[in-house]
C-alpha angles and dihedrals in degrees: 000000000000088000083057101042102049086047086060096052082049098053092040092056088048104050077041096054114121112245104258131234115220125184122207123197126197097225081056100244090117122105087280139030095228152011095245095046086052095051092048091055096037121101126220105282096029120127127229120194130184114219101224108276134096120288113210139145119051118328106039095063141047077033120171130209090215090225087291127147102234142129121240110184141156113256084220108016143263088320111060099040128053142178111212103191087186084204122173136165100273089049115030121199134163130193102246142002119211108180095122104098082272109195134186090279095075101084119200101186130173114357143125112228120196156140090046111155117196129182097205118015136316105060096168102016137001118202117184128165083346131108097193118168116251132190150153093016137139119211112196144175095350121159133203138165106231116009153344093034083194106010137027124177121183122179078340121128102189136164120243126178140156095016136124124217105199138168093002113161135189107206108195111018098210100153131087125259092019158277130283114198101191096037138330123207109199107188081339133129111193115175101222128186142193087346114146120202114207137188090344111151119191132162131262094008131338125050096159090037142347127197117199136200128357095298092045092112109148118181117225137183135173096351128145126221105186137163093003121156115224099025124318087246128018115193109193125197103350107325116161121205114174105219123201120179102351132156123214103189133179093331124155117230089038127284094270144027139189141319121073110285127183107219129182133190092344126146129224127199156150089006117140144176144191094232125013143357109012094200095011137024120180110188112158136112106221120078091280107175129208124196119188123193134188077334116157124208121188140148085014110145130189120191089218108016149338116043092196112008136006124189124194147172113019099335130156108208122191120195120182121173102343136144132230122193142162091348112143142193137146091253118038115339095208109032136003122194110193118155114182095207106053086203090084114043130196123262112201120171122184128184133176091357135137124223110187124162105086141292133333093044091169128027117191123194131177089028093283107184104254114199109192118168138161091004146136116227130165116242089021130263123211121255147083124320092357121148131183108209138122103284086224091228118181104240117013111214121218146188121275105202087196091057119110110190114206109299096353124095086199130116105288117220122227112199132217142207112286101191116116135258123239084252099046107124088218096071110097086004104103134099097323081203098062128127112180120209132273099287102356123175142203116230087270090061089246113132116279110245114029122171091031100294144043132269120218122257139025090314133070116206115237113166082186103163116246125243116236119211119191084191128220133350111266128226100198133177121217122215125232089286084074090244140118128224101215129187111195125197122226093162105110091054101108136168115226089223093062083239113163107259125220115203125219116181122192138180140153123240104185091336098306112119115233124186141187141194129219144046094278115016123174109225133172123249131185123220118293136053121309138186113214117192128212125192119167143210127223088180094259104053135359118244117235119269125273132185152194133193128236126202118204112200119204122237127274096255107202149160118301114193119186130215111229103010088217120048118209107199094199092049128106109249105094091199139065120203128222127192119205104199094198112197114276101258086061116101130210092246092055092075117089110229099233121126118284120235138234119217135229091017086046080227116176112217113242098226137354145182130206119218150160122259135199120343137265116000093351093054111119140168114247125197102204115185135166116226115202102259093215095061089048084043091050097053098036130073118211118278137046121357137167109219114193106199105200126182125162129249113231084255087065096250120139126233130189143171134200136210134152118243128192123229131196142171109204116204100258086193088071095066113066085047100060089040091066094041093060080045096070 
């Protein structure tokens, strides 16, 4: 029973132990060598944190969470603390290992992980049978042989948020199927979350990432895939990611490949390839679907067909309000269908789009089943509700044939706005049958069917006329000038379109109208009470108008007394005094303590003290600073002046006094002079 009983209190202390906070320095002083050696002693709930510095050597990498639930994060950030696996082929190393049953619980915040060199796959991080969670990383220049240059997930469902996967290379693609550079998920579903990859190459589709076999379904929203060699995405044998405002941009190989993604409000653009299917490539046999929502395509190429999307081999395409636009290809700059076993033909259905580029938008071959309704394609296309006129965009993009896009020499793409005009023929021309789901959105977030019935393509048209608001009443104190330096706000005025405003501010100043341009102008105002009005322009309509009033306060005139009242310049006292009489309901500690000002010289006083003066009602509070004599004596010329001393109150309010003051600059030569001649 006391055996019991002490293993009890044991177990007690230890379920009851506080979660632990370890430091960890790279020179080693920290409270561990290592990171490693502080994992292994660490206990589920501790807290690891790296002090900024580089981590390198064993130890601090191919490190390994143990299966522990803690928490290993920078104390500032990526930038300042790095693990540098130096890894190489004779001696591989990779940043982490997660093969422990890794959950959620097991928190990776805030490194740069790179250098890591993998002969197989995993060169910044491995993931197998493990979902960590994973965020503000950078995973960087990281190698492997065969796949997931930065990342590899197998079985492994993590979180990943905030990071960025750049520069990742395979360097000998020797499996099946392919090689992501960036990452590659094999049976995994990661959610992963504002990530960009950058500048990632792999091999056979995917250099920014690769999904791989039927269970591979990675969620995947705003996320950028930008500048990747060998397709910004490769989904192998049936994977499925489910995409949500992502950008493709300016990848080679295309920006897509593969599988049968779901993809929602995302933009394509710039990608390219030297065969198929310059945003998108669907190459499967084996009923693969796509289903494309509110996507833009624009400025995609393809050397033999698709510009923008190729299907093969058996597919079924769905694409519902989406907009196509300066893709080319020699067949079809839009879309190609082009099924290898006729057998299994294409099925491609399109509803409310926009194809654009040129003819011939779509180019079918081996008989595929096009769908086409409620569209607008150039050069025409049979089918219900189609029309074949010019889509009206804001803002068209072209080709600059000067550009040069990260790692191509090619022509570079510059996009342009693709939201309609008020005369485009596609708005209210869409499916009149439509019913759009609970809360669906455009690409621009609005609602989907606004004015009774759907537009063609990713945007819907709202000429929803913008609020302007002139923001808050002012309280402003003029200077001695007797004017106000005013800064208006115009920032919470929107426009529930997302249009660009344009801001125009008015106001009369006796009758003289006076304007200004901008969110926050500063403006000048005199003293007394003014409505400014504020009506802004969202490029379609003006908003009413909206004010707000600003006060401008004068000025506290007060008492300026001099000390002395003549100022010899020759003379030995380095310092002139000033007295400031304030009104008798001002308190000392009214007066801010800045420094108070000399005018005209714009002089600043070089010390000063706040007191109480006198006692009952002639009490008053007095600001007495000494001003440096040379610099007065340096502006001023002898003779009459008149001199304004200002300081502020802590309200903001200015105060000032004046005075004249005489200056004058006696002939020292005289004196000596006159002394020897009382001598004698």
């Amino acid at each position: 029973m006391e055996k019991l009983t002490s293993a009890l209190i044991i177990a007690l202390i230890a379920f009851s132990a506080p979660a632990a906070t370890i430091y960890v320095d790279a020179n080693g002083t920290g409270d561990y060598p290592t990171i490693q050696a502080a994992i292994n002693d660490a206990n589920d709930g501790d807290e690891i944190i790296l002090i900024p510095g580089t981590y390198t050597g064993d130890g601090n990498r191919d490190i390994d969470f143990l299966g522990k639930a803690i928490t290993v994060r920078s104390e500032n950030g990526p930038n300042d603390c790095i693990i540098d696996c130096n890894g190489s082929e004779n001696e591989p190393h990779r940043g982490f290992n997660f093969h422990n049953q890794e959950d959620k619980n097991s928190v990776l915040d805030g490194f740069t992980i790179k250098n890591g060199y993998m002969t197989d796959r995993g060169g910044g991080i491995l993931c197998v049978e493990s979902s960590p969670s994973i965020s503000n990383c950078i995973i960087t220049k990281n190698f492997a042989k065969e796949s997931g240059a930065g990342m590899y997930n197998d079985y492994s469902n993590p979180k990943i948020t905030d990071c960025i996967f750049s520069y990742n290379h395979i360097i000998v693609c020797v499996m099946s199927g392919g090689g992501g550079g960036g990452m590659t998920n094999s049976n995994s579903s990661p959610n992963i979350t504002n990530c960009k990859f950058i500048g990632n190459s792999g091999f056979c589709g995917g250099g920014g990432m690769a999904n791989w076999w039927s269970e591979s379904r990675p969620i995947v929203t705003n996320c950028i895939f930008s500048c990747n060699t060998g397709s910004g995405m490769g989904n192998i044998v049936k994977s499925s990611p489910i995409l949500t405002n992502c950008v493709f941009t300016n990848n080679l190989g295309g920006g897509m490949y593969g599988g049968n993604p779901i993809l929602t409000n995302c933009f394509f653009s710039g990608n390219s390839t030297e065969y198929n299917g310059g945003a998108i490539a669907i190459w499967s046999v084996s009923d693969d679907i796509l289903t494309l929502t509110n996507c833009i395509f624009s400025g995609n190429s393809a050397k033999v067909s698709g510009g923008a999307i190729y299907i093969a081999d058996g597919n079924c395409t769905s694409v519902v309000n989406c907009t196509f636009t300066g893709n080319t290809a020699p067949n079809g700059n839009a879309v190609a269908c082009d099924p290898y076993d006729q057998s299994i033909p294409n099925t491609l259905r399109m509803t409310n789009c926009i194809l654009w580029d040129s003819t011939p938008e779509i180019w079918n071959k081996n008989n595929s089943t096009i769908i086409v309704s409620y569209s607008n394609i150039q050069g025409g296309w049979p089918g219900t509700g189609n029309i074949d006129m010019d889509p009206c965009f804001v803002d068209s993009g072209y080709w600059d044939p000067n550009g040069t896009p990260a790692d191509t020499n090619d022509d570079f793409w510059v996009d342009g706005d693709y939201h309609l005009i008020p005369e485009s023929p596609c708005i209210n021309t869409g499916d009149p049958n439509y019913i759009p789901e609970p809360n669906e959105t455009d690409l621009d977030g609005l609602p989907r069917v606004i004015g009774g019935r759907i537009d063609m393509g990713a945007y819907e048209f709202s000429n929803t006329a913008p609020v302007a608001i002139a923001g808050p009443n002012q309280i402003a104190y003029a200077f001695i000038n007797g004017l106000a330096d005013v800064t208006l706000d115009g920032s919470a005025s929107y426009d529930d379109d997302n249009d660009v405003l344009d801001y125009y501010w008015s106001w009369f100043i006796d009758s003289n109208l006076f304007e200004a341009n901008g969110i926050s102008p500063t403006i000048q105002l005199p003293v007394g009470q003014h409505q400014i009005e504020l009506i802004v322009d969202d490029g379609w309509t003006l908003s009413e108008p909206n004010y707000c009033t600003i006060e401008v306060i004068e000025p506290l005139r007060t008492w300026l007394w001099l000390w002395p009242p003549t100022l010899n310049c020759n003379s030995r006292p380095q310092n002139i005094t000033t007295f400031v009489y304030l009104p008798k309901d001002i308190g000392p500690d009214d007066v801010n303590n800045e420094p108070l000002t000399m005018y005209p010289c714009e002089i600043q006083s070089k010390y000063q003290r706040v007191f109480r003066m006198g006692h009952g009602r002639y009490a008053r509070t007095v600001v007495m600073a000494a001003f440096d004599k040379d610099e007065i004596c340096d502006y001023f010329g002898a003779g009459w002046h008149k001199l304004e001393v200002t300081g502020r109150l802590h309200s903001g309010r200015y105060f000032c006094g004046s005075n004249i003051i005489r200056i004058t600059r006696p002939n020292l030569h005289k004196w000596p002079l006159r002394r020897f001649h009382n001598r004698h």
